[in-house]
N, C-alpha and C positions, 0 to 999 in steps of 0.2 A: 405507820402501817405495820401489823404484825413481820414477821420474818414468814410465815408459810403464808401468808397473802402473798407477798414478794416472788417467793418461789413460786407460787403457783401461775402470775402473774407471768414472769417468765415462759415458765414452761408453754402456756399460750401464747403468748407471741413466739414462740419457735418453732411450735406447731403449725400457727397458719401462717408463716414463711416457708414452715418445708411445703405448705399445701400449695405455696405460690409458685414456688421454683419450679413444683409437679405439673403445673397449670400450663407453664412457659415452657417447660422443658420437652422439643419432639421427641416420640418414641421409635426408636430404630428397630424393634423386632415390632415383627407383623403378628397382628392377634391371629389366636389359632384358629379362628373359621376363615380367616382371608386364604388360607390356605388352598381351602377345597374351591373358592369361588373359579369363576370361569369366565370367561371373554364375550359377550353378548350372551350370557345365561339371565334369566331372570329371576327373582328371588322376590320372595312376601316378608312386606315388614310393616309395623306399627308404626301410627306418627304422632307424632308431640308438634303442633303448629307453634311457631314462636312466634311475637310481636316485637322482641326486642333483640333475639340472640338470634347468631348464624358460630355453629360451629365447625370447624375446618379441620380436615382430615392430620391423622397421626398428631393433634395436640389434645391435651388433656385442658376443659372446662368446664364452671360449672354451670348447673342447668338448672328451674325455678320451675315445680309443677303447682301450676296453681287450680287449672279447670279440669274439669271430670272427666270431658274426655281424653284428656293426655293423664290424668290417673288410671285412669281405664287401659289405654296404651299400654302405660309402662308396665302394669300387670299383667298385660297378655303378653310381652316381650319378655318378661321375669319368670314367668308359667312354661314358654314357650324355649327357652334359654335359646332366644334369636337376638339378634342387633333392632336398636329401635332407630326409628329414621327420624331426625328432626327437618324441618321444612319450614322456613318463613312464611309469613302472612303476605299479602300483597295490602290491602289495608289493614292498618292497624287496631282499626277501631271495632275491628268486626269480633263480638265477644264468642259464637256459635260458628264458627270458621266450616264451612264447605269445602270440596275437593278444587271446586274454581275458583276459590280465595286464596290458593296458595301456588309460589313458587313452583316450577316441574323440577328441580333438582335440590334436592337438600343433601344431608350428612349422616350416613347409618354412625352411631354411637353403640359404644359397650360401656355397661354401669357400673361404677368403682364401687361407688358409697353412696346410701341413701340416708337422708337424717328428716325428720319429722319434727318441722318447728311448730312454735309455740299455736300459732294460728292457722295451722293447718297445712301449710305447704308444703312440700316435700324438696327438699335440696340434694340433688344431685351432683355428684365429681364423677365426671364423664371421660369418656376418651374418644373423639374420632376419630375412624376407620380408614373411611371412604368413600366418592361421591356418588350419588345415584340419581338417576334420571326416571321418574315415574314415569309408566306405561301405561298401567290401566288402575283405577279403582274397582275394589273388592267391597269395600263396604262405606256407608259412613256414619254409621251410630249402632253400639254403643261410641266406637270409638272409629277414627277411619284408621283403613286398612289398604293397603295399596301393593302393586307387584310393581318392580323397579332394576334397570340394568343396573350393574355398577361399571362406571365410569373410569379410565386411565387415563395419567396426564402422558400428550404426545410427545414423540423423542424430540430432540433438540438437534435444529439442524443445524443454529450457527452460534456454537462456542463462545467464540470473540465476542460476539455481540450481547451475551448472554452476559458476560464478564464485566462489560463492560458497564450493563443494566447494573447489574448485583453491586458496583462499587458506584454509580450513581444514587440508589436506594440507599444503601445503607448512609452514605453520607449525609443524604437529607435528614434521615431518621434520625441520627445523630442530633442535627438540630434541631430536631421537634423534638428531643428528648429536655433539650439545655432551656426550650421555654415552654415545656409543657410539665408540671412536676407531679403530674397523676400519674406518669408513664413511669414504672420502677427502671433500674439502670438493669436489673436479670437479663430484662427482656432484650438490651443491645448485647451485652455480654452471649445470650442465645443466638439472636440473630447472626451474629460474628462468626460463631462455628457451627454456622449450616453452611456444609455445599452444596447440597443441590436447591433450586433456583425456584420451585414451586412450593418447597416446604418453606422458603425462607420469605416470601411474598405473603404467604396464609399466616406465619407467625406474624409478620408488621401489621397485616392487614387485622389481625385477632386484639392488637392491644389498639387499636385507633377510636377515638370517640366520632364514627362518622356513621349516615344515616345507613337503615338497614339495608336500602334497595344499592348504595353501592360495594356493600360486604356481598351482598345478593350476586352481583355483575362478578365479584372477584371469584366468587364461587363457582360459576359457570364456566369458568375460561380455562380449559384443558388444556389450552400450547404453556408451558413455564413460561415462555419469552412476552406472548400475549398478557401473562398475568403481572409480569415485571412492569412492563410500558404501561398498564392500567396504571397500577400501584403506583408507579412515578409521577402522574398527573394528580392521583388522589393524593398523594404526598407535596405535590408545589402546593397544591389549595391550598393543605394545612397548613403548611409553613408559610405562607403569606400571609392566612387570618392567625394565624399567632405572632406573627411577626408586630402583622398593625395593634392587635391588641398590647401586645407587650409595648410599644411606641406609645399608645394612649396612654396604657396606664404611668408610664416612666413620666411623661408630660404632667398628669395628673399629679402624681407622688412628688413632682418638684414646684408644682403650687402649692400643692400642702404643704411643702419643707418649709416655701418662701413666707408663706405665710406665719406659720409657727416659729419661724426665726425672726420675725419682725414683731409679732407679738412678744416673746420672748424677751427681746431688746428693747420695748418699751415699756416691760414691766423692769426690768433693769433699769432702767433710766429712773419711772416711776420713784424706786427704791428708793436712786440715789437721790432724788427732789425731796423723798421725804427725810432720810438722813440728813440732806443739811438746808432744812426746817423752808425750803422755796416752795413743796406742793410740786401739785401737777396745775398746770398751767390750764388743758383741756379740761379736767375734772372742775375746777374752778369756774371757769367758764359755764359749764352746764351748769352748777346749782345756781349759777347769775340766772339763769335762763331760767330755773325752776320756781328763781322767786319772782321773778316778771310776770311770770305766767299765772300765781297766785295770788300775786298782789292787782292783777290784771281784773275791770270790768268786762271783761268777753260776755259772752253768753255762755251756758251752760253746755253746749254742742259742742261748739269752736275752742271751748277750751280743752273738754277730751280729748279732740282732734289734739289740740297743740302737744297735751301730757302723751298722747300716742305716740306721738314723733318723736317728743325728748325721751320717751321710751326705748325707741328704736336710736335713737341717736350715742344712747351710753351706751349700747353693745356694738355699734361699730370703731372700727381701727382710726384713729382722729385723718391719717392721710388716705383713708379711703376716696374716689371722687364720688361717691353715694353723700357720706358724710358733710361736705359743703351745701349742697343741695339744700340735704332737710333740715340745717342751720337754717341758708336762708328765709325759707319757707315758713319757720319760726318765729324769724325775726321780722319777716311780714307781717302775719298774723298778729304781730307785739304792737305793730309800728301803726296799724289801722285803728281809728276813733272811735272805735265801738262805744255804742251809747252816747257819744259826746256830740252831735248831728251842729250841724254852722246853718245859721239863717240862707233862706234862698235869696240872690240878687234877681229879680225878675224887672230890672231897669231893661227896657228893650232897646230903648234910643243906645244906653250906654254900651247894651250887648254888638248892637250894631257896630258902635266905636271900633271895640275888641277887636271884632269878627273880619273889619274891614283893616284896619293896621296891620294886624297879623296873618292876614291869609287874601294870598293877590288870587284875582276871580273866583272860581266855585261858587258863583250864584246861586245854585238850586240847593248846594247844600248848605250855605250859611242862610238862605230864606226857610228852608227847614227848621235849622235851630230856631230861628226867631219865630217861628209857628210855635213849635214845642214850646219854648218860653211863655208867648203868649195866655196858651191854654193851660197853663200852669196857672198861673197869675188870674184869669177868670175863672177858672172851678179847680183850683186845689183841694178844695177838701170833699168836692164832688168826685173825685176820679182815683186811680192806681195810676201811679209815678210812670208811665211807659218807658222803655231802654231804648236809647239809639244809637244804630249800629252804623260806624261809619267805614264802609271799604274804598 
């Protein structure tokens, strides 16, 4: 690769690292219109309904416009130089989102950066503000428009307990981090030096791969301590189905070791059989079987069948117990007189003999046989061989 590919190569990957750190990194100064807001004031803002994303206050994320009306939005919020409100969907699947399809409280955003990809979407690096609570609808097409409180998380009454949450959290986190490897290590290093208790919930709760309606619940929940005790149950979940998964897969990954080390060891071996000129013993075996099977009168069905099987029988491991099976099943098939049919004894007196030496009472069913036999013996070539079935 040239030397200015390389650089340049770089330079982009340090780029969208500082874009990650900005992403995870909370902002401690308050954007200059939080300034003027006010305590049960209401305020008009634009909305972008999401399906997939929930963005949470004072962190920087990015956002994906794809539908006309949240184009429409963002350039009435861009026109307007106001905060745009993102609000989740309540179904996802709803493409023309109405005012009763969404969430009552979302996340007013201010816009960093807009980039216009190749197919038309517009990607946003966003920054939450603050939460708000829609009151009334103003419009809803071209774009909805909505009048909204902004919301404060409530003080904290009990400390200790707060403390207590914040070092139970982070430590779970911790291990969803050691078996989840999507989650970058920023993000605990962030998490680490948050003190306060609501911003550090909304950070865990911002990198977690969980459904939207419970980022929705985290979103809603004004007490810090409330939002801590969510977050910790949403955090056992995780950390149990990552746990079992990680337990599957470990399970799995040492059938496959054992297996590739067994095969491994039998081509080893293999080697050594043919360096000192003994063959493989199994390999040997099967072309015995390949030439039975062609030297064989079968029929033309029965013998596909058999060449299926020794098919299947050279790709499996010789100590498989599958492998003994379709051997013998094989050597069935070898072992049956095809074509080579024995005269019928239709002696009835004799069969009698047999019937009665060898087998004390069952009358009705050794006079059966002797019927069968019978009517063998007077119309064989009038009749189809019948089966009898003895239980």
């Amino acid at each position: 690769m040239p030397t200015q590919n390389l650089l340049h190569l770089q330079h982009e990957i340090n780029r969208q690292h500082a874009i990650f750190n900005e992403m995870l990194a909370p902002k401690s100064k308050a954007p200059a219109n939080e300034s003027n807001l006010m305590k049960d004031e209401i305020y008009e803002f634009p909305v972008v309904p999401t399906v997939d994303t929930i963005i949470y206050p004072q962190l920087a994320a990015p956002l994906f416009i794809t539908r006309e009306i949240s184009r429409r939005a963002l350039e009435a919020a861009q026109d307007e130089d106001i905060p745009l409100l993102v609000v989740g969907q309540r179904d996802l699947e709803i493409e023309f989102p109405n005012s009763e399809d969404l969430y009552d409280v979302g996340t007013a955003i201010t816009i960093g950066r807009v980039l216009r990809m190749p197919d038309g979407t517009l990607s946003l690096l966003c920054h939450g503000e603050y939460r708000v609570m829609i009151t009334e609808v103003m419009q809803e097409r071209p774009y909805l428009r909505v009048r909204g409180r902004v919301l404060y998380d409530d003080p904290i009454a009990d400390e200790e307990n707060v403390a207590v949450l914040k070092r139970t959290v982070l430590a779970m986190y911790e291990r969803i981090l050691l078996l989840n490897p999507d989650i970058p290590e920023e993000a605990m290093i962030a998490a680490m030096n948050l003190d306060e208790p609501g911003w550090l919930a909304d950070l865990i709760a911002s990198t977690l791969n969980i459904p939207l309606s419970k980022r929705q619940a985290l979103l809603e929940l004004l007490s810090p301590t409330q939002r801590l005790q969510t977050l910790s149950k949403v955090l056992a979940e995780e950390l149990g189905a990552l746990e079992l998964e990680n337990q599957i897969h470990e399970q799995v990954q040492r059938q496959i070791d054992d297996s590739q080390r067994e095969y491994f060891l039998r081509e080893q071996i293999r080697a050594i059989q043919e360096e000192l000129g003994e063959g493989d013993e199994f390999q040997r075996n099967l072309n015995e079987l390949e030439q039975r099977i062609q030297a064989s009168d079968m029929p033309a069905q029965v013998c596909a069948k058999a060449e299926k099987e020794l098919a299947r029988l050279r790709v499996m491991p010789p100590m498989a117990p599958e492998s003994g099976v379709v051997r013998t099943y094989i050597d069935w098939l070898l072992d049956l007189p095809w074509n080579h049919p024995t005269p019928d004894n239709t002696d009835i007196i004799a069969a009698a003999k047999v019937l009665d030496n060898h087998h004390y009472g069952l009358e009705k069913a050794k006079e059966r046989i002797l019927e069968h036999i019978a009517v063998r013996k007077l119309a064989a070539d009038k009749m189809r061989t019948p089966i009898l079935c003895f239980v």
